[in-house]
C-alpha positions in Angstrom: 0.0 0.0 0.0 2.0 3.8 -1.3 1.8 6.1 1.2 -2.0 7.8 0.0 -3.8 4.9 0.2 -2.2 4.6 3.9 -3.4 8.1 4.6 -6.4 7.9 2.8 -7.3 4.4 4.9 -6.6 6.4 8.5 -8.6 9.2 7.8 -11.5 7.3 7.2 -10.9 5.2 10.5 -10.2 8.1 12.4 -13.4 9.5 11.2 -11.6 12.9 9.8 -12.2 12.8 6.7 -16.6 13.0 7.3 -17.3 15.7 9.5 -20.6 15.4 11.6 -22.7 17.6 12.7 -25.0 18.2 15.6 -28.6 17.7 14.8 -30.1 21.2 14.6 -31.6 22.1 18.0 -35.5 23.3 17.7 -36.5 25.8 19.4 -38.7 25.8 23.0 -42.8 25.3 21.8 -44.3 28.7 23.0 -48.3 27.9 23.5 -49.4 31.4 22.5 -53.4 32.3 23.7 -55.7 31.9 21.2 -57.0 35.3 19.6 -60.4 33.6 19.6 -60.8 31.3 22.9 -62.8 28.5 22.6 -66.2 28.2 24.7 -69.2 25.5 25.2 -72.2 26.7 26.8 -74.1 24.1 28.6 -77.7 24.9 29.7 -80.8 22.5 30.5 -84.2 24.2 29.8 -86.6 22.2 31.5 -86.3 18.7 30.5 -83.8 19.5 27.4 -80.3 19.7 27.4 -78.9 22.6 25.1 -74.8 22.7 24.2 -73.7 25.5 22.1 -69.8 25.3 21.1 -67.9 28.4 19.6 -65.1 30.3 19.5 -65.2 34.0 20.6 -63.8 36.5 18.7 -62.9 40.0 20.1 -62.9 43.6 18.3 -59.8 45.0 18.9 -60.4 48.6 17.8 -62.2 47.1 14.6 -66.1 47.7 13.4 -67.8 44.3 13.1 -71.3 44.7 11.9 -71.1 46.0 8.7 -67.4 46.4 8.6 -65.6 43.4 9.6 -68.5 41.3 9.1 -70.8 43.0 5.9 -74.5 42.8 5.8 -76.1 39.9 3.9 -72.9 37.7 4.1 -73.1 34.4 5.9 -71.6 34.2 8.9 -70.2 31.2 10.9 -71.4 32.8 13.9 -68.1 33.1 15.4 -64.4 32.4 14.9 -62.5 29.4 13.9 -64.5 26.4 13.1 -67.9 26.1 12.7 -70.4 26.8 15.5 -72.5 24.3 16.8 -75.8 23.9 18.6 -77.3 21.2 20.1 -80.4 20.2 21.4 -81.6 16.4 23.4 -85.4 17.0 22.5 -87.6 18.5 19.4 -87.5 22.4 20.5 -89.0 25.4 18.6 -87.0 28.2 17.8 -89.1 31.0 17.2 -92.0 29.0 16.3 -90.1 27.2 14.1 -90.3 23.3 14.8 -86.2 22.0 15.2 -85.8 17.7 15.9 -83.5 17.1 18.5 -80.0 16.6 17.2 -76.8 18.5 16.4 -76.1 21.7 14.1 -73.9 23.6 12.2 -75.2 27.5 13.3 -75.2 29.6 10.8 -76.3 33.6 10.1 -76.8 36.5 8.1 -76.4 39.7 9.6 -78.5 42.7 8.5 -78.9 46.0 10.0 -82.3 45.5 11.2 -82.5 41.7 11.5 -80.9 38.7 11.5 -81.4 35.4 9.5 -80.5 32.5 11.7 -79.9 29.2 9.8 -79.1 25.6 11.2 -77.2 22.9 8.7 -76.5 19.6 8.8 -73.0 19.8 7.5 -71.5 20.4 10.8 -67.9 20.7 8.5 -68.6 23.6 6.7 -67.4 26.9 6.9 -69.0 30.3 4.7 -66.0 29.1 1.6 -67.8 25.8 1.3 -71.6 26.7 2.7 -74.1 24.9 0.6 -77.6 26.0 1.2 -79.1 22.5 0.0 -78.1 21.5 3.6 -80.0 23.8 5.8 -82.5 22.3 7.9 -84.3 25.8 8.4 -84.2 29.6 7.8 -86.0 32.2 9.8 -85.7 36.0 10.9 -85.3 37.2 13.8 -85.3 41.1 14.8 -81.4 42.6 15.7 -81.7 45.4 18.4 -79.4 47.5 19.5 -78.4 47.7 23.3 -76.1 50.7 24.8 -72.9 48.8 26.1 -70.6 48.4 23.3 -69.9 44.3 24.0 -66.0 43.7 23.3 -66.4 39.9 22.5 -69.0 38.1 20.8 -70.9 36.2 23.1 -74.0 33.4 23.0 -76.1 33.4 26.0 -79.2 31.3 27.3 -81.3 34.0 29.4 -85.1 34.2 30.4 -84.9 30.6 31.3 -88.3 28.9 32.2 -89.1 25.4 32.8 -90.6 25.3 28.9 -88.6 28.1 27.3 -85.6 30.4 27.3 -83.9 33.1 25.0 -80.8 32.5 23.0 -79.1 35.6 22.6 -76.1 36.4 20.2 -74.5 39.6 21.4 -71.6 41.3 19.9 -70.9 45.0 19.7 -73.9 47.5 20.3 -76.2 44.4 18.7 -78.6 41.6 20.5 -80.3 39.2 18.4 -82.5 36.7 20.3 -84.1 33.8 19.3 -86.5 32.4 21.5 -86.8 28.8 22.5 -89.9 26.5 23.5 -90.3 23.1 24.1 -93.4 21.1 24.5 -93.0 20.1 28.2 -96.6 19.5 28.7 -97.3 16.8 26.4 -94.0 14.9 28.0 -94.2 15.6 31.6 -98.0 15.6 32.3 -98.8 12.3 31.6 -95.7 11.4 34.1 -97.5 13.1 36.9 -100.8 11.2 36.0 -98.9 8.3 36.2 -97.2 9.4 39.4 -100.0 10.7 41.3 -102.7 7.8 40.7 -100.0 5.5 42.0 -100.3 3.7 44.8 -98.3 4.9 47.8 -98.0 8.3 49.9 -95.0 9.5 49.1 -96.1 11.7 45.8 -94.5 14.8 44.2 -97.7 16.6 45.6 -95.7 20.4 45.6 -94.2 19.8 42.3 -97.5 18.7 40.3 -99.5 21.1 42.2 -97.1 23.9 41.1 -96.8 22.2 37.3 -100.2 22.4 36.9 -101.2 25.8 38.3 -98.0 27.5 36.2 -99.2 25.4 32.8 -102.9 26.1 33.4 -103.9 22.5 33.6 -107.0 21.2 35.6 -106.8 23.5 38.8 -109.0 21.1 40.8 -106.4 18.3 40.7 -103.8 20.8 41.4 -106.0 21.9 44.6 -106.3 18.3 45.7 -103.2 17.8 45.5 -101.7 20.6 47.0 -104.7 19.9 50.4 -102.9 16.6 50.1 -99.8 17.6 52.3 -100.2 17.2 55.9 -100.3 20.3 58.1 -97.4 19.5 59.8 -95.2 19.6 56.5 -96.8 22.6 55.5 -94.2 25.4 54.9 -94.6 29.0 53.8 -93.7 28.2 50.3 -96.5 25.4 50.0 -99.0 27.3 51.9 -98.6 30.0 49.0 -99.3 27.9 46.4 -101.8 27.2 47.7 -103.0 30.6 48.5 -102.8 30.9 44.7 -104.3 28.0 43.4 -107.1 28.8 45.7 -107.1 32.8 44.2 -107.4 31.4 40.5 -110.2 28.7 41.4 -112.5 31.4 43.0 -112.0 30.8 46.8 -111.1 34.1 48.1 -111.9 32.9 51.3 -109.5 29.9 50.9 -106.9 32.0 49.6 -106.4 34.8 52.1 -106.6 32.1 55.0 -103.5 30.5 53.2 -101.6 33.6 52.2 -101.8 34.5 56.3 -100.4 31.2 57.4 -98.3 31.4 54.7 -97.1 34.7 56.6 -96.8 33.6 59.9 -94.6 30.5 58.5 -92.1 33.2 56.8 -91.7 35.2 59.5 -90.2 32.3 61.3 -88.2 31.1 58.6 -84.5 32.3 57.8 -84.3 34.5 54.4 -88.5 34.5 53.5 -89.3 37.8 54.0 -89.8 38.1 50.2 -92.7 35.7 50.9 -94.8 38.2 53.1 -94.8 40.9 51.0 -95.8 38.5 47.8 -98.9 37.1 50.3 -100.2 40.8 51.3 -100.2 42.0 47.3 -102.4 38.4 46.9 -104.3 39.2 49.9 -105.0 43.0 48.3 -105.7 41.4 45.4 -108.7 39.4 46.6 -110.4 41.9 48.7 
């Protein structure tokens, strides 16, 4: 071997003649905060379970409704990906009959209202909307409200056992769409069921109170409410009563309760409400 294949040969076992070099080192992951946050609203409306998911986009200085977002666009209805509403029963959304199930929420700002528009694609975003997968259309009226609202925000106010409002609120704009379901139908055949039951421990408060708030038969709601024993009787029950009496045509009835009703909240802890709510009854009936 001549003296360059020697050298050539130790190079390559001394590992001189490659030069390696150190993988190149990646920098530290920063987890920077989302410009739009992410947010699920969870609300149960009677006997229906409502989930709204969204992201929330803030103004920063910028005009949204007709400027950042232009009149008679669609609108995902918030930032990101798609915003979604769900529902666990059949609900009406401004008289507008909705199965239960999930949705895409779409909508259409205008300066003087809103169209509000659910789709089954819940993938789509306004570059790939397709109209031929709405489930429903409707208006609702936009109104303008003082506070200037930084961040767009969903909210589920006015809540009742059988209805609430949905409100999308952004800037100097509310647009609510109101929400009913059909609790009746379910829940009162339940109590039937309940009450003719054999046994005494019965939901006699509760149906009492279903029936006088959903005007159903009065008289069962009066037996039942008689039903509980004098010693159970507390301020709150003898009030209801007081008013179920008031709305049958026993004035007579009714004042006696509204007074016991008093006497009870004037020896319970944080019922003082109650005797001002028995005297405007009592006023009422004389």
């Amino acid at each position: 071997m001549n003296a360059k294949a020697l050298l050539l040969s130790a190079l390559v076992g001394s590992g001189l003649l490659f030069s390696t070099r150190a993988p190149a080192q990646q920098p530290p992951r920063v987890d920077f905060p989302s410009l739009s946050p992410l947010s699920t609203l969870k609300q149960r409306v009677g006997l229906t379970d409502i989930e709204i998911v969204y992201s929330r986009p803030s103004a920063r200085g910028r005009p949204i409704f007709g400027g950042l977002l232009p009149y008679g666009k669609v609108w995902r209805t918030g930032a990101n990906a798609p915003t979604t509403i769900s529902f666990s029963t059949p609900v009406k959304l401004n008289g507008n009959d909705i199965p239960a199930g999930k949705y895409a929420l779409f909508t259409i700002p205008g300066e003087s209202e809103w169209t509000i528009i659910l789709n089954k694609d819940l993938k789509s975003s306004p570059l790939d909307y397709h109209a031929t997968n709405d489930v429903i259309r409707f208006t609702t009226p936009a109104v303008d409200i003082a506070e200037n609202i930084e961040t767009f925000s969903i909210m589920i106010n006015a809540i009742r056992d059988d209805s609430a409002r949905i409100d999308l609120i952004w800037e100097h704009t509310a647009v609510p769409i109101h929400l009913t379901t059909d609790l009746v139908s379910t829940l009162a055949p339940q109590i039937e069921a309940a009450m003719s039951a054999p046994g005494e421990r019965k939901p006699y408060y509760q149906a009492a109170m279903f029936y006088y708030e959903h005007n159903l038969d009065l008289q069962k709601a009066k037996t039942w409410i008689e039903a509980i024993k004098p010693g159970d009787e507390t301020y709150y029950i003898d009030n209801l009563k007081a008013r179920i009496l008031a709305k049958t045509g026993d004035k007579e009835g009714a004042i006696a309760a509204a007074k016991r009703s008093s006497e009870l909240a004037e020896k319970a802890e944080g019922a003082s409400g109650y005797l001002k709510l028995n005297q405007d009854l009592i006023d009422s009936l004389k």
